[in-house]
C-alpha positions in Angstrom: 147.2 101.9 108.9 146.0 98.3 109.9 144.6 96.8 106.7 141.3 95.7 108.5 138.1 95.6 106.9 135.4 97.2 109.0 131.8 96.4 109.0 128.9 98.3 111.0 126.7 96.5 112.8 122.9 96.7 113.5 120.7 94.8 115.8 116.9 94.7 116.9 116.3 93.2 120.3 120.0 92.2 120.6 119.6 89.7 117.3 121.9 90.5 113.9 120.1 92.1 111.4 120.0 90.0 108.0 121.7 93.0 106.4 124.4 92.6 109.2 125.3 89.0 108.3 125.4 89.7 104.7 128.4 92.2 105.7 129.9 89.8 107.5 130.5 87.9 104.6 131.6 91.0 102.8 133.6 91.8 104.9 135.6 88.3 104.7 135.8 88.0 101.6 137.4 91.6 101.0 139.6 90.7 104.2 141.1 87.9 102.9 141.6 89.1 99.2 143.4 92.5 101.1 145.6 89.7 103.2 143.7 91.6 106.3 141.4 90.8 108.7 137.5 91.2 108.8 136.3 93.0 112.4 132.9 94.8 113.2 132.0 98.1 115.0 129.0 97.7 117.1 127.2 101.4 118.6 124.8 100.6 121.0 123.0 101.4 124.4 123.8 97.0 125.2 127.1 96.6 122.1 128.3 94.0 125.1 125.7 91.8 124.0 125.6 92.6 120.3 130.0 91.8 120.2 129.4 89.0 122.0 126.6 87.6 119.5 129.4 89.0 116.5 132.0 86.6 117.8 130.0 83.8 117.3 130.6 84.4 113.6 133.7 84.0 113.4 135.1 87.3 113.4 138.6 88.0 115.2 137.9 91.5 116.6 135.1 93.8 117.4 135.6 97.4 118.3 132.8 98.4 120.3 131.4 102.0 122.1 128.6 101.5 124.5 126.6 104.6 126.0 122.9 105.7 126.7 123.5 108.4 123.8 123.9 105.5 120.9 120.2 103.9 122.3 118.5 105.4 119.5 120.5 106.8 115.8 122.1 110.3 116.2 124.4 112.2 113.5 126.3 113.7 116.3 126.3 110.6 118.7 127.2 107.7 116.0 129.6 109.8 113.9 131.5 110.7 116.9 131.7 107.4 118.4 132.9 106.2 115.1 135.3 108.8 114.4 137.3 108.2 117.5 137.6 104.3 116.6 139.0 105.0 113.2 141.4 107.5 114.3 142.5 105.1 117.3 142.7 101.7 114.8 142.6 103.1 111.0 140.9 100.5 109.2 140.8 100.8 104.9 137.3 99.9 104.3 133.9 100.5 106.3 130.8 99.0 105.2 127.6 99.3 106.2 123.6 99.0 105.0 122.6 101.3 103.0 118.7 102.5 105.2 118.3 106.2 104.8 120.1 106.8 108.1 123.2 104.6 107.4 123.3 107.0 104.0 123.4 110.2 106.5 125.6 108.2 108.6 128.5 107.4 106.0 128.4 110.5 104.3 128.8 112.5 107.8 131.7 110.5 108.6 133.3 110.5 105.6 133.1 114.1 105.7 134.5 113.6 109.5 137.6 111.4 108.4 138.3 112.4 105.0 137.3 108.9 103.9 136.1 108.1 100.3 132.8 107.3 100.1 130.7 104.7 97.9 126.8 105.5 98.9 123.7 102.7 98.0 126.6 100.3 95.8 125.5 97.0 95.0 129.0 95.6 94.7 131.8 96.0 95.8 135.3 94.1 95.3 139.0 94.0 95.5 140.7 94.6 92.1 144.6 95.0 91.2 144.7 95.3 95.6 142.1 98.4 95.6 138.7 98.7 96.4 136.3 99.2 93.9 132.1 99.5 94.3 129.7 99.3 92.0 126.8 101.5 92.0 123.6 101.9 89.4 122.6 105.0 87.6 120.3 106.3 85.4 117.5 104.0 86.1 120.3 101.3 86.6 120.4 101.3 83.0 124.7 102.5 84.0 126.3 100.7 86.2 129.4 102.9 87.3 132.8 101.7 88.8 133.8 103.6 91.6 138.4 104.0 92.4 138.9 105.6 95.9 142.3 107.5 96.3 141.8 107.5 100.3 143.0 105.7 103.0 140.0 104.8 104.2 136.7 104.1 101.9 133.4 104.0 103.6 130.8 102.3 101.2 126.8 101.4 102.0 125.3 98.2 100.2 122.1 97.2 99.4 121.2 94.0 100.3 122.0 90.7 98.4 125.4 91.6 97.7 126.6 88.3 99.6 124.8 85.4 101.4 124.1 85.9 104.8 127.0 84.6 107.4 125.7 82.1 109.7 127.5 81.0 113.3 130.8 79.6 113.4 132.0 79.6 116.8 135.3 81.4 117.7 136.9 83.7 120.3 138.1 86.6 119.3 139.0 89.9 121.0 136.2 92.9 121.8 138.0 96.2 121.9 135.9 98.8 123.9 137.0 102.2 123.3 135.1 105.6 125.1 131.9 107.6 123.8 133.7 111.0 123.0 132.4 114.2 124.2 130.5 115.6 121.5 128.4 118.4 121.2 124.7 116.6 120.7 122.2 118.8 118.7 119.4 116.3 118.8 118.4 113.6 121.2 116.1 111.5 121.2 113.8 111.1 123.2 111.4 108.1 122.6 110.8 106.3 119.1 107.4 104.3 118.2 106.6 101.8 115.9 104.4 103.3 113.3 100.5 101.3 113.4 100.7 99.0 110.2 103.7 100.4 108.9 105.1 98.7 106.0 109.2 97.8 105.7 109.4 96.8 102.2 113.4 97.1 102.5 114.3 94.5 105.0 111.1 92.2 103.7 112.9 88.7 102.6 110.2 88.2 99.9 107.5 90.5 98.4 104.5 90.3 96.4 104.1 93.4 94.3 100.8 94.2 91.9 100.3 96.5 88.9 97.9 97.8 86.2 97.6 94.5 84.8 95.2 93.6 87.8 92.8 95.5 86.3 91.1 97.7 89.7 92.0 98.2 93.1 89.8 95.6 94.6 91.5 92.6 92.7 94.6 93.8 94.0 93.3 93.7 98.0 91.8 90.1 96.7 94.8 88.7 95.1 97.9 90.7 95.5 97.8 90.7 100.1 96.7 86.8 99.8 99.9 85.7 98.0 102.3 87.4 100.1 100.4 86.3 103.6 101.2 82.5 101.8 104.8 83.4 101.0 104.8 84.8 104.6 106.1 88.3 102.8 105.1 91.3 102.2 103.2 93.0 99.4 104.0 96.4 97.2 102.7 97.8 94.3 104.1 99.8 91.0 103.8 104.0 90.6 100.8 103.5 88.4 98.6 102.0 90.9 99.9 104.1 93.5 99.2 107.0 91.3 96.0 105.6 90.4 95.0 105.9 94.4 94.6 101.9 94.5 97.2 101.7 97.2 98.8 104.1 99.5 102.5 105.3 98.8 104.2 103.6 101.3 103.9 100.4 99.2 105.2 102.0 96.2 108.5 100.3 94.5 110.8 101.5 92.3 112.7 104.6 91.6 110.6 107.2 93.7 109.7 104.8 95.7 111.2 101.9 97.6 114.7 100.4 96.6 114.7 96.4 97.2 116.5 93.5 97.0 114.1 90.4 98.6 115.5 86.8 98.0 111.7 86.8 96.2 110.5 89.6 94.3 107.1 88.4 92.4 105.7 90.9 90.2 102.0 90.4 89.5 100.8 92.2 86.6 103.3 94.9 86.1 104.9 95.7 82.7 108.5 96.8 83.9 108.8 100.5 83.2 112.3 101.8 83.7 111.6 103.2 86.8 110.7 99.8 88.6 113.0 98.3 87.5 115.8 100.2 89.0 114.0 99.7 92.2 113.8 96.0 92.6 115.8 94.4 89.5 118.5 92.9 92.4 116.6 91.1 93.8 117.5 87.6 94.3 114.9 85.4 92.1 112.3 87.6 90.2 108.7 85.6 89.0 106.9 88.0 86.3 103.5 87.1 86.1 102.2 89.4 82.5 99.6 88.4 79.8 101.8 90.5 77.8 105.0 88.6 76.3 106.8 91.6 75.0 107.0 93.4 79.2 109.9 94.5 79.7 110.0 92.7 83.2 110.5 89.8 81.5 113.7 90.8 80.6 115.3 90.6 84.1 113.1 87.9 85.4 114.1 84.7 86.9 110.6 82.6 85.4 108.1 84.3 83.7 104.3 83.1 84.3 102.3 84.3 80.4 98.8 84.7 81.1 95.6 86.7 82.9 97.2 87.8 87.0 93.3 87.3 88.2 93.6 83.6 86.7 96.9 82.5 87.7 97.3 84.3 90.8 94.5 82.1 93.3 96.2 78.9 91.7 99.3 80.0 92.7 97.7 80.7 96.0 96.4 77.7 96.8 99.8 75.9 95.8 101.7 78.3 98.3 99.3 77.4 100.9 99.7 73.6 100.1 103.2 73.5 100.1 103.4 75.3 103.2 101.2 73.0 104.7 102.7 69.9 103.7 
């Protein structure tokens, strides 16, 4: 088994995906505390391109599998492709994002390889020479250890679990290996951007409102203005969602989205439980609450004490000055 720490790679329009260079730096940091070596696994319609942008990072291998089939996200296609790698090169760790389909993804090949299988951690480290992940429970009130007895663990991370790797020259090796025959179920055909749509998960920072705003039409005034300054994106709590203030797709927290922006401001919301769980990792958190005693307060970075309506157009006008300067 070569003691080579694996991570999957994504790309939109042949650029890295910030959730990619975070798992670069996972993946070096496990590599070197295993005495191994860090390498990716690129699945793609162009992975030439994509390995070649990889070794610019520094890493000293990168297994690749390019085809027409792995254009657009199969099961069949990606697990397959996969599969045969490992088999061929048997790595002891794979990690990769944790988006719904890198969830169906890991737990299909896992199933595939007999691997052990850490799904949507938010750690994960090297302990007495095994791997161990961390993953939240329980309204991330638990935080629960995870031991593999495997050969091979295969474990999805939310983001911010290490700074983002940036370019450092190199030349390592790419290692092509064959798209195996595999019986496809689905193809796909053609994929479109939805109109408007709304991806809270990969946003770098986000502007959320809640209750506290008082009615829907202060949060379209206040809540949308912020994030355009921050150059982010906005959310919203279950309550307002709930309320029919703002549509569902914008929701955060437990039924809702799970994220982890470098800048999480919550504006107006109280903290329940169930919000928490789905945006306390982020990397700085501002609470803005007229209420002392929230509960957000408790896993904020600042806390702003006062009216939202009030505070929030000052802050406004302070983003847009700073940006401007």
């Amino acid at each position: 088994m070569a003691n080579e720490v694996w991570l999957l790679a994504e790309a939109h329009s042949g650029e890295l995906t910030a959730a990619t260079k975070e798992l670069i730096s996972k993946a070096q940091e496990l590599a070197a505390a295993l005495g191994g070596q860090p390498a990716a696994l690129v699945l793609s319609s162009n992975a030439a391109q994509v390995a070649e942008t990889l070794l610019s990072y520094g890493l000293p291998k990168v297994y690749s599998v390019e085809n027409p089939a792995l254009e657009h996200y199969t099961t069949d296609a990606f697990v397959g492709a996969a599969a045969a790698l490992i088999r061929q090169h048997q790595p002891c760790v794979l990690l990769t994002g944790a988006s719904l389909q890198m969830r169906d993804f890991t737990a299909a090949l896992a199933a595939d390889v007999d691997a052990g299988l850490g799904s949507d951690c938010t750690g994960v480290a090297v302990r007495d020479g095994h791997i161990v992940a961390m993953r939240p429970s329980h309204g991330a009130n638990v935080i629960n250890t995870l031991g593999f007895n495997s050969d091979l663990v295969i474990i999805s991370l939310r983001r911010q679990v290490a700074p983002e790797a940036q370019p450092a020259g190199g030349s390592g090796e790419v290692i092509r290996g064959q798209f195996p025959q595999v019986a496809q179920r689905m193809r796909v055909v053609k994929v479109e951007d939805k109109s408007n749509a709304v991806n809270l998960a990969d946003s770098q920072i986000i502007v959320s409102g809640g209750r506290g705003l008082g009615s829907a039409e202060n949060y379209e005034k206040l809540v949308p203005t912020l994030a355009q300054a921050f150059n982010g994106a906005y959310g919203a709590s279950r309550a307002i969602v709930d309320a029919g203030w703002v549509p569902y797709e914008r929701q955060v927290g437990q039924t809702g989205k799970t994220v982890s922006p470098k800048l999480y401001v919550a504006c107006g919301i109280s903290g329940a439980i169930q919000h928490l769980a789905g945006m306390r990792n982020s990397g700085t958190i501002v609470a803005i609450n007229k209420d002392p005693d929230a509960p957000i307060f408790k896993v904020a970075t600042y806390g702003l004490v006062g009216d939202v309506n009030e505070l929030l157009p000052a802050l406004t006008e302070a983003v847009e000055q700073k940006t401007r300067s």
